[in-house]
C-alpha positions in Angstrom: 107.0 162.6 83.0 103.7 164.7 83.9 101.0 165.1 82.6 100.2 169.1 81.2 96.8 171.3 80.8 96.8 171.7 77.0 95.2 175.0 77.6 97.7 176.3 79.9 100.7 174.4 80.3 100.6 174.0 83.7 100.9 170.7 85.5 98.1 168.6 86.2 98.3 167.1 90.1 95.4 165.7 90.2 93.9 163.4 87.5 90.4 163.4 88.9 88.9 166.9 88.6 87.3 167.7 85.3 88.8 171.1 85.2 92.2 172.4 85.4 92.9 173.6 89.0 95.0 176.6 87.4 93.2 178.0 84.4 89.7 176.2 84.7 89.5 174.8 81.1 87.8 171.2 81.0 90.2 168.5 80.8 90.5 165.8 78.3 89.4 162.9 78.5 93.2 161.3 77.7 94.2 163.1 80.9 91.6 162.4 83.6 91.4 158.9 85.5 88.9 156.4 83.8 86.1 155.3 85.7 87.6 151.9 86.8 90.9 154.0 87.6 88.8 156.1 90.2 87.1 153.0 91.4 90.4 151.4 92.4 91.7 154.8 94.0 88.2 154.9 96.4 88.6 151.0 97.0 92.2 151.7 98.5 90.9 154.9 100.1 88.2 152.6 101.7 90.0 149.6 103.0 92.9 152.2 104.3 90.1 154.1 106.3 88.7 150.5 107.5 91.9 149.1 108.6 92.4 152.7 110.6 89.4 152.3 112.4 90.1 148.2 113.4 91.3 148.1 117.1 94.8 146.6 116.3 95.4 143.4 118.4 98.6 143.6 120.1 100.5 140.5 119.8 101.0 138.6 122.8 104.2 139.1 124.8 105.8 141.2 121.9 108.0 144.4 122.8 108.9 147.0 120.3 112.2 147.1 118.9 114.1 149.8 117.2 112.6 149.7 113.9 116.7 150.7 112.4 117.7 147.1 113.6 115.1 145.2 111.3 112.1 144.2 113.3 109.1 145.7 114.5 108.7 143.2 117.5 110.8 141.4 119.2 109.7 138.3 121.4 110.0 138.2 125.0 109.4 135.4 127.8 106.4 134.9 129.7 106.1 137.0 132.8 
């Protein structure tokens, strides 16, 4: 199920522009994100961007493992 420009039957890929990005005609109201849909979107956006720019702490004495087998680290013995 998509969602469809009434004007030109195209389908709408993103919910958040005013406009249809084929045909330009103003989109409904029914068919654009609400306001607390677009805050949600930007909060993820926000916290995604954060968490990209946290040094990640490496865990200690941890290997990787071949992530086919189930486990992203695997614990190894003090050196």
């Amino acid at each position: 199920m998509g969602f469809h420009c009434p004007s030109c039957g195209r389908e709408v890929y993103i919910r958040r522009r005013k406009r249809c990005e084929f045909c330009g005609a103003e989109m409904p109201l029914s068919l654009r994100l609400s306001a607390s849909q677009l805050a949600y979107i930007l909060r993820l956006k926000s916290d995604e961007a954060r968490r990209g720019q946290e040094p990640a702490e490496p865990e200690p004495h941890a290997t990787p493992v071949n992530p086919d087998l189930g486990s992203s680290v695997q614990e190894t013995a003090p050196c």
